[in-house]
Short mmCIF file of the C-alpha atoms (twelve columns), coordinates in Angstrom:
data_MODEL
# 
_entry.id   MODEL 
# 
loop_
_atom_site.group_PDB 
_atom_site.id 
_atom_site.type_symbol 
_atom_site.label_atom_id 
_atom_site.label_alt_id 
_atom_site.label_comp_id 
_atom_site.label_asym_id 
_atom_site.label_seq_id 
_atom_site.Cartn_x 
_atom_site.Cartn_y 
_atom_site.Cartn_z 
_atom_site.pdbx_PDB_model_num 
ATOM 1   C CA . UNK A 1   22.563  -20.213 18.177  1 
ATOM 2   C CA . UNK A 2   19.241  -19.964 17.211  1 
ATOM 3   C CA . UNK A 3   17.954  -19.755 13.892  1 
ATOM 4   C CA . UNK A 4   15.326  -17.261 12.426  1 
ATOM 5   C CA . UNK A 5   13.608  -19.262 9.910   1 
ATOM 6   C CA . UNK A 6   13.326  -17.778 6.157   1 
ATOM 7   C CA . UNK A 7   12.263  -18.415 2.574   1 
ATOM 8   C CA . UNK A 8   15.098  -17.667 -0.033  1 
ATOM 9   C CA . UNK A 9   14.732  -16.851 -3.754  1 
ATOM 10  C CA . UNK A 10  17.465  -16.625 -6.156  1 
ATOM 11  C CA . UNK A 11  17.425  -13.784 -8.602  1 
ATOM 12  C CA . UNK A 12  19.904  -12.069 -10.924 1 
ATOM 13  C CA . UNK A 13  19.988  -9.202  -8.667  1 
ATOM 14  C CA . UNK A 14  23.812  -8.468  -7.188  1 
ATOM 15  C CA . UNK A 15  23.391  -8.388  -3.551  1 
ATOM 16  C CA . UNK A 16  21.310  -9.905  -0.641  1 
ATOM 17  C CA . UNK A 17  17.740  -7.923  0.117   1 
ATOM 18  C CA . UNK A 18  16.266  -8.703  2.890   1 
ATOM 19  C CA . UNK A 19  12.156  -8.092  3.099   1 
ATOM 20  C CA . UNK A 20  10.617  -8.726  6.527   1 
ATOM 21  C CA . UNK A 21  6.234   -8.586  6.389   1 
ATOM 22  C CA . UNK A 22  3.696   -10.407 8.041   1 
ATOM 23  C CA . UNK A 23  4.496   -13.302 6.142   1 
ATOM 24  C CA . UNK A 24  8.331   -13.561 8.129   1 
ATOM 25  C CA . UNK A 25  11.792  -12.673 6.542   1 
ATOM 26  C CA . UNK A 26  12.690  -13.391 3.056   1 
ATOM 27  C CA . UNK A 27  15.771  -13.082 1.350   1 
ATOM 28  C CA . UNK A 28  16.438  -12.445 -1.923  1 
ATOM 29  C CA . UNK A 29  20.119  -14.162 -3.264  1 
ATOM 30  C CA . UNK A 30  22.331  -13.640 -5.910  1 
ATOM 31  C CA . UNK A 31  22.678  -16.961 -8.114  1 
ATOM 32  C CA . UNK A 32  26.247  -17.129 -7.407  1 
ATOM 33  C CA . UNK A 33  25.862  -16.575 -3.507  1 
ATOM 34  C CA . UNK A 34  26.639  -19.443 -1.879  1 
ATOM 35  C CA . UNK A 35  24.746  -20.792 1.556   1 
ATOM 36  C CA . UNK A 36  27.452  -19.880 3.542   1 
ATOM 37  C CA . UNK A 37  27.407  -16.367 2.600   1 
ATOM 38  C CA . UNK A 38  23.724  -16.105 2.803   1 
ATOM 39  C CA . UNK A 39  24.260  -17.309 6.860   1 
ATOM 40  C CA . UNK A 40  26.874  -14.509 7.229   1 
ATOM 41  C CA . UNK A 41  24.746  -12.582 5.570   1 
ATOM 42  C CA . UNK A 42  21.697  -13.000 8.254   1 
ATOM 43  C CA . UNK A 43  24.317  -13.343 11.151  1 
ATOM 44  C CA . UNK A 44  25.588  -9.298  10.360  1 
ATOM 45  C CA . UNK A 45  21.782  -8.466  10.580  1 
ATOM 46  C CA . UNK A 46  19.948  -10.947 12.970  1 
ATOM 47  C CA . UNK A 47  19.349  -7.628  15.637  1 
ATOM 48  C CA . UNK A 48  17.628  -5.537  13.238  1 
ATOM 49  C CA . UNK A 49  15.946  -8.684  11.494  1 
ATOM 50  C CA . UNK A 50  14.589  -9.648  15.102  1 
ATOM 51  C CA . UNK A 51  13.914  -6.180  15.749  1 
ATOM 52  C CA . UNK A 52  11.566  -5.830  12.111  1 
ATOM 53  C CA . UNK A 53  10.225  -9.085  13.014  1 
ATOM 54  C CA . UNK A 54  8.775   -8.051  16.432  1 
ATOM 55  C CA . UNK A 55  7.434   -4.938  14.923  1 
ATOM 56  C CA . UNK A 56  5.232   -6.959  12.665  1 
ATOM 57  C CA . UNK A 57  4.094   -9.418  15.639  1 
ATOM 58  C CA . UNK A 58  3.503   -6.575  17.928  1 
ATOM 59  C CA . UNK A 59  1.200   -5.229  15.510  1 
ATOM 60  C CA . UNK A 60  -2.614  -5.799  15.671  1 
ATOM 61  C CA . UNK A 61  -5.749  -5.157  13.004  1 
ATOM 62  C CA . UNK A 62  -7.445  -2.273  14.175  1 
ATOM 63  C CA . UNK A 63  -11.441 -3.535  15.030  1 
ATOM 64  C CA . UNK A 64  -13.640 -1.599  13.238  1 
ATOM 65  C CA . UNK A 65  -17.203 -0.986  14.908  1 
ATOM 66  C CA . UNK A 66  -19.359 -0.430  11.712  1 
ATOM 67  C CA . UNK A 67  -22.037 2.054   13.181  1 
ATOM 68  C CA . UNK A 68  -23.205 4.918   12.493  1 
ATOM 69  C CA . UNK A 69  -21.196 8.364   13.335  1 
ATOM 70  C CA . UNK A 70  -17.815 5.825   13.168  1 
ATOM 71  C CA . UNK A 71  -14.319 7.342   11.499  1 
ATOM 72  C CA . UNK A 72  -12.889 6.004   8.493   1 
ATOM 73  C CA . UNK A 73  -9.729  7.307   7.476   1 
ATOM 74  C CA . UNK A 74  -9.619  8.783   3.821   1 
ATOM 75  C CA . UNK A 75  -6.785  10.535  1.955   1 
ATOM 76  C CA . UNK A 76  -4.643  10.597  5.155   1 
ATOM 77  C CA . UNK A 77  -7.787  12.961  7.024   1 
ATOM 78  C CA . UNK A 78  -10.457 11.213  9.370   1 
ATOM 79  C CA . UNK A 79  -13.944 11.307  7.844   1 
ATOM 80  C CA . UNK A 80  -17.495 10.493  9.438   1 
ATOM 81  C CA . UNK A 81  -20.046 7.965   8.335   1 
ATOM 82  C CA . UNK A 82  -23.158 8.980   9.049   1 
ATOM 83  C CA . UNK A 83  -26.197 6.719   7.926   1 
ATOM 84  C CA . UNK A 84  -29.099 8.582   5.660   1 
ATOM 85  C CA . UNK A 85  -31.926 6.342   4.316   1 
ATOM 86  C CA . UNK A 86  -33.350 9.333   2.357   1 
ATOM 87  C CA . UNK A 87  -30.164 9.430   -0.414  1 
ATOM 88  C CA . UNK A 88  -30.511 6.860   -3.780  1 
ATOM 89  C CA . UNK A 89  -26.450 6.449   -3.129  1 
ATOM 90  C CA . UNK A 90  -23.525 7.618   -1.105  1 
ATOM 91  C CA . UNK A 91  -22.648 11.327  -0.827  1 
ATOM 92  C CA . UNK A 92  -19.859 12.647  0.385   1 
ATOM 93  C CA . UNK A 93  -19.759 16.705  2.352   1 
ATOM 94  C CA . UNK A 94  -16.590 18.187  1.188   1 
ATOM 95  C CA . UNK A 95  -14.248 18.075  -1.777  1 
ATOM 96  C CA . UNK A 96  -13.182 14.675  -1.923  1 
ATOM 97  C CA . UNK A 97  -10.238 14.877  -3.644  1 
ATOM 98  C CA . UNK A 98  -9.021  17.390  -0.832  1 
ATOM 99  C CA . UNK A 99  -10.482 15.871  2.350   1 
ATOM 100 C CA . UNK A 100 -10.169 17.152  5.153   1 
ATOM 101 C CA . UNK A 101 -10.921 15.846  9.346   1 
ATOM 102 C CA . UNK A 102 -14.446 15.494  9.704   1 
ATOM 103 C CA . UNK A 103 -15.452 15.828  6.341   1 
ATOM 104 C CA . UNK A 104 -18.902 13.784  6.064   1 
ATOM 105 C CA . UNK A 105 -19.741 10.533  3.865   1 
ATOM 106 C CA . UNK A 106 -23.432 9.920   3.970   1 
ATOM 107 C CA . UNK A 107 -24.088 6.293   2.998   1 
ATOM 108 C CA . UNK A 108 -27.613 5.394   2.013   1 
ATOM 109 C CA . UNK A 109 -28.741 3.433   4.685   1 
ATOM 110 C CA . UNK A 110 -31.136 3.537   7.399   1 
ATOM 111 C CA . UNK A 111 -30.262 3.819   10.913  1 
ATOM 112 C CA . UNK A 112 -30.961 0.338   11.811  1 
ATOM 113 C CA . UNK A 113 -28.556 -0.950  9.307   1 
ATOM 114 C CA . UNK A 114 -26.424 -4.115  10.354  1 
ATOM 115 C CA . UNK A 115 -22.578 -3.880  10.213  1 
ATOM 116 C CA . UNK A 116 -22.266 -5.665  7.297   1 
ATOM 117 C CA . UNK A 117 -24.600 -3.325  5.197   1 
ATOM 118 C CA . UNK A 118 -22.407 -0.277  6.744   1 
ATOM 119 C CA . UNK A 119 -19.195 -1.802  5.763   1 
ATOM 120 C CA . UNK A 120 -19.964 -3.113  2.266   1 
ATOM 121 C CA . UNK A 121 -21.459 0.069   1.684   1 
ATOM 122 C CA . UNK A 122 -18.302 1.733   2.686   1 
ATOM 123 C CA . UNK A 123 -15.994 -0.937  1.175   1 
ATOM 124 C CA . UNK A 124 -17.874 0.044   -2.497  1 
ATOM 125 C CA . UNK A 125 -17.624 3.877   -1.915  1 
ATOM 126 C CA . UNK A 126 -14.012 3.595   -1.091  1 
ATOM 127 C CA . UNK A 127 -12.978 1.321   -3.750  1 
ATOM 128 C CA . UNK A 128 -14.718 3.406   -6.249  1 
ATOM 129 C CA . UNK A 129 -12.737 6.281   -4.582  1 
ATOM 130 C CA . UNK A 130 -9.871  4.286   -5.090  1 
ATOM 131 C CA . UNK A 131 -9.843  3.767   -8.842  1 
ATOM 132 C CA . UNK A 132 -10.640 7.196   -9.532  1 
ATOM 133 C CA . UNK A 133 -7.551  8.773   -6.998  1 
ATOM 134 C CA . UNK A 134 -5.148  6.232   -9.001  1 
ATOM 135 C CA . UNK A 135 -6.375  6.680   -12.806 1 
ATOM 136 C CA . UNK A 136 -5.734  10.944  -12.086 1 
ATOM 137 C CA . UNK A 137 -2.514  10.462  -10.763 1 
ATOM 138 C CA . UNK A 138 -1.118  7.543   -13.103 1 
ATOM 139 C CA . UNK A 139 -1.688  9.805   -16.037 1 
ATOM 140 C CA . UNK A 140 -0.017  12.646  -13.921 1 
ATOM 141 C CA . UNK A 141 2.878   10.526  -13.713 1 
ATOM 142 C CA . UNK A 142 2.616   9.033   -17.299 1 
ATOM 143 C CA . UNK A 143 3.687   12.429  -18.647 1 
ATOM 144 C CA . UNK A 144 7.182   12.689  -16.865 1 
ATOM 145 C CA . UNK A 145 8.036   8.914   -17.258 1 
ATOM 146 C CA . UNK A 146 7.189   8.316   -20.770 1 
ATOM 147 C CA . UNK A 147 5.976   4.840   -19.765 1 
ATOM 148 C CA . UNK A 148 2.120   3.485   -19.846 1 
ATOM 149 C CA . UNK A 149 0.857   0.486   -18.154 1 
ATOM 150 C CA . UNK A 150 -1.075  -1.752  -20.469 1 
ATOM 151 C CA . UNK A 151 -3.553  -1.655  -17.492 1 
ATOM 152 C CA . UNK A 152 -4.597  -0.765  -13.990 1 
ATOM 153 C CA . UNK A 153 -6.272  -2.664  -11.287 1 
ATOM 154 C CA . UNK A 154 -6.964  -2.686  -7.793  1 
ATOM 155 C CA . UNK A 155 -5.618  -5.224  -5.489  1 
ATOM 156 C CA . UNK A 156 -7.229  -6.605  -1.756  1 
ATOM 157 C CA . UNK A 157 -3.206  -7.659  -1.131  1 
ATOM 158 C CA . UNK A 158 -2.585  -8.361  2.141   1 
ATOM 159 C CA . UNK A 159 0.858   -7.756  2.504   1 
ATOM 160 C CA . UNK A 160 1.964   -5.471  -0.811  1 
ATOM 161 C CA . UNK A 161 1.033   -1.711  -1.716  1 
ATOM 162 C CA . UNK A 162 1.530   -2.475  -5.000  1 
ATOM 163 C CA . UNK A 163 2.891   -4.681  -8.084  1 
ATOM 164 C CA . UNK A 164 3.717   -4.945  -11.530 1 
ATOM 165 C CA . UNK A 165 4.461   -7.314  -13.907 1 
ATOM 166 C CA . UNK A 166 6.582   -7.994  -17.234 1 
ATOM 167 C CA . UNK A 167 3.581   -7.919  -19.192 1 
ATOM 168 C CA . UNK A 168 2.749   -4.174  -18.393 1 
ATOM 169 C CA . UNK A 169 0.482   -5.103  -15.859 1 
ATOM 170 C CA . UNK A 170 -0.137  -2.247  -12.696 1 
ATOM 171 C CA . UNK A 171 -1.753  -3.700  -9.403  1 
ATOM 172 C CA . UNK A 172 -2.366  -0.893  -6.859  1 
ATOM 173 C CA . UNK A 173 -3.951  -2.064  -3.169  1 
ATOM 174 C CA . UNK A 174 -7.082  0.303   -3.095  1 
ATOM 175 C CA . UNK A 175 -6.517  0.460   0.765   1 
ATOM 176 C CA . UNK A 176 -3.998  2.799   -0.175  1 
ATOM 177 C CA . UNK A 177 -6.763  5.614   -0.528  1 
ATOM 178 C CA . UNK A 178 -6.687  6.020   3.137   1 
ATOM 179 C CA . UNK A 179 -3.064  7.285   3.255   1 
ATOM 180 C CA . UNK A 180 -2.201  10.435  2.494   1 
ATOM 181 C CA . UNK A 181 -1.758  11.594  -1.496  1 
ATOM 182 C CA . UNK A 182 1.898   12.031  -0.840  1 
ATOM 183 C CA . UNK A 183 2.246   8.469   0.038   1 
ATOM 184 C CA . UNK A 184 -0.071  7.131   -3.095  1 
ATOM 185 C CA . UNK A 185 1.908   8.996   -5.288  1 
ATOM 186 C CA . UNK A 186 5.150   7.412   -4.327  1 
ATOM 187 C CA . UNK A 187 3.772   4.048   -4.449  1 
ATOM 188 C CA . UNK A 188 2.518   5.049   -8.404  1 
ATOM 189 C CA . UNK A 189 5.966   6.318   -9.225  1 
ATOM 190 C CA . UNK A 190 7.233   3.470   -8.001  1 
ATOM 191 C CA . UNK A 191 5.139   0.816   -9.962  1 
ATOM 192 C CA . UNK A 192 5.694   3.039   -13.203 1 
ATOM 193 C CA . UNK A 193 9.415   2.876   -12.389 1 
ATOM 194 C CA . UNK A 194 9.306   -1.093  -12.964 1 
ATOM 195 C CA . UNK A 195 7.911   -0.555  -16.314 1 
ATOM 196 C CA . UNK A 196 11.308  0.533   -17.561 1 
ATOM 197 C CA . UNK A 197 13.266  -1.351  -14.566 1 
ATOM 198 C CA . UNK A 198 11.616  -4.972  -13.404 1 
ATOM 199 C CA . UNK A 199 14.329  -4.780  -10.418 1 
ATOM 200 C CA . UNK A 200 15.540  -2.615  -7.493  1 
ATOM 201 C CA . UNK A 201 18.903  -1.719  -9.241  1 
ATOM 202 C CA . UNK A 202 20.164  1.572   -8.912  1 
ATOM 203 C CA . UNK A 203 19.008  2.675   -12.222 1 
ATOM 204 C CA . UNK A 204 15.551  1.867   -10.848 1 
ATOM 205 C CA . UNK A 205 15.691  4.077   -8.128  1 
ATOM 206 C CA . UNK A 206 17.286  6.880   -10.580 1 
ATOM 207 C CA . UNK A 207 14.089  6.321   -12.675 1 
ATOM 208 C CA . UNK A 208 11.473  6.758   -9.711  1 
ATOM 209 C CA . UNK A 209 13.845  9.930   -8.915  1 
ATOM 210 C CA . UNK A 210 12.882  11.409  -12.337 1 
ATOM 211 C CA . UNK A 211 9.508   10.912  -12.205 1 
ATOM 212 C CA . UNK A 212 9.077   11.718  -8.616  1 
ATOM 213 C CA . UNK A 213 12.013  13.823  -7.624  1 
ATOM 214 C CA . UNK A 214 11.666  14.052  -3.955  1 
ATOM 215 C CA . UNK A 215 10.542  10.183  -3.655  1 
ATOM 216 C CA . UNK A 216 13.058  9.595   -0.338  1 
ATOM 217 C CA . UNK A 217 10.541  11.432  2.212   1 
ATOM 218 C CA . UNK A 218 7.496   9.251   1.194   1 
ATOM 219 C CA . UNK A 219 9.140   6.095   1.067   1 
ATOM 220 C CA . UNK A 220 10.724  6.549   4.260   1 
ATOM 221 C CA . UNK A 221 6.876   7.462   5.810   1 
ATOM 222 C CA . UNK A 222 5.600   4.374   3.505   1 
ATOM 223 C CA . UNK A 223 7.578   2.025   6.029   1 
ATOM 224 C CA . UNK A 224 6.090   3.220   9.233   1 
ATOM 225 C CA . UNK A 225 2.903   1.901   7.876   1 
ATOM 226 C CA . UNK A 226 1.349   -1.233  7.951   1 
ATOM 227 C CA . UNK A 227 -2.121  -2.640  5.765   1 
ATOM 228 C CA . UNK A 228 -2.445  -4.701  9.676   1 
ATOM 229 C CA . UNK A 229 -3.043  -1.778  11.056  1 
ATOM 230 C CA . UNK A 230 -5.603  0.082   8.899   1 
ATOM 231 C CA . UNK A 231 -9.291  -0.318  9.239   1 
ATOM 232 C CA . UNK A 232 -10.518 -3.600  7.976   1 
ATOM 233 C CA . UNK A 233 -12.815 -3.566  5.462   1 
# 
């Protein structure tokens, strides 16, 4: 019988969680769970384990050809870059906090520009995007939960949306600004949630319900995508 290697953590938590990324499988134990257990455990799931595992080694970066006239996607909508050397800084054609296919960002550089100018250029823009998108909507959200991070960064995680810690800490992967708002806004509710829950007990998921009532659709759209699979910047 083969074995599908893992890491294990022991928590507090009261059943087995299984989390399957680009890192491999991890499980997440009870204290009281004994090894035994654990292997029945991975036995009852081993086809849809091998299945998730697959997924994640069937799935490539996407190669980005920084050049002029190239699609970036922003906001869930694909946007052009087009190069100006005439501009003092970026400028984007459209309302950027409603984007929509085709929408221009003009990046103040010239023509002959290398692709690393073009995607540090784009990298800043984006992230600046970024931090803006998630400051709006964390406030949105602060009103209906009642809770307030002590503070919010971005993250360059490869594997995670998203995080927070005991200490009131919010960590939100600024890659997530090329998803769609519906998508951001789950993972915010979500991070808020662990303010008031540091777990994935039921009365967390009750708590992202409140501040994000119909939170089910976007999670379930959340897992058909994949930081390996956006544009790498």
């Amino acid at each position: 019988m083969d074995k599908i290697p893992y890491t294990l953590q022991r928590s507090n938590r009261k059943s087995i969680g299984f989390t399957i990324n680009a890192e491999g499988l991890k499980i997440t134990a009870p204290n009281w769970v004994s090894q035994t257990i654990i292997d029945q455990a991975i036995q009852a799931k081993k086809p849809w384990i091998q299945s998730k595992l697959l997924q994640w080694q069937q799935q490539s970066p996407v190669p980005t050809c920084w050049q002029n006239g190239m699609q970036l996607p922003y906001l869930g909508r694909q946007i052009i870059v087009q190069l100006n050397p005439q501009l003092a800084s970026c400028r984007y054609e459209g309302n950027y906090n409603l984007a929509q296919d085709n929408d221009r960002l003009y990046v103040n550089l010239p023509s002959t520009a290398n692709a690393l100018a073009i995607k540090t250029a784009c990298t800043q823009w984006f992230q600046g995007r970024a931090l803006a998108w998630f400051e709006i909507r964390l406030r949105h959200f602060q009103q209906s939960s009642g809770a307030k991070p002590l503070c919010l960064r971005l993250s360059s995680a490869t594997t995670r949306w998203g995080s927070c810690s005991a200490n009131g800490h919010i960590r939100l992967n600024w890659r997530l600004i090329h998803l769609c708002p519906e998508l951001i806004d789950y993972v915010i509710a979500h991070e808020l949630a662990h303010l008031k829950e540091m777990n994935h007990s039921p009365r967390f998921w009750a708590e992202v319900k409140r501040i994000l009532p119909n939170y089910e659709a976007a999670k379930n759209r959340l897992k058909q995508k994949s930081l390996r699979t956006l544009p790498i910047l």
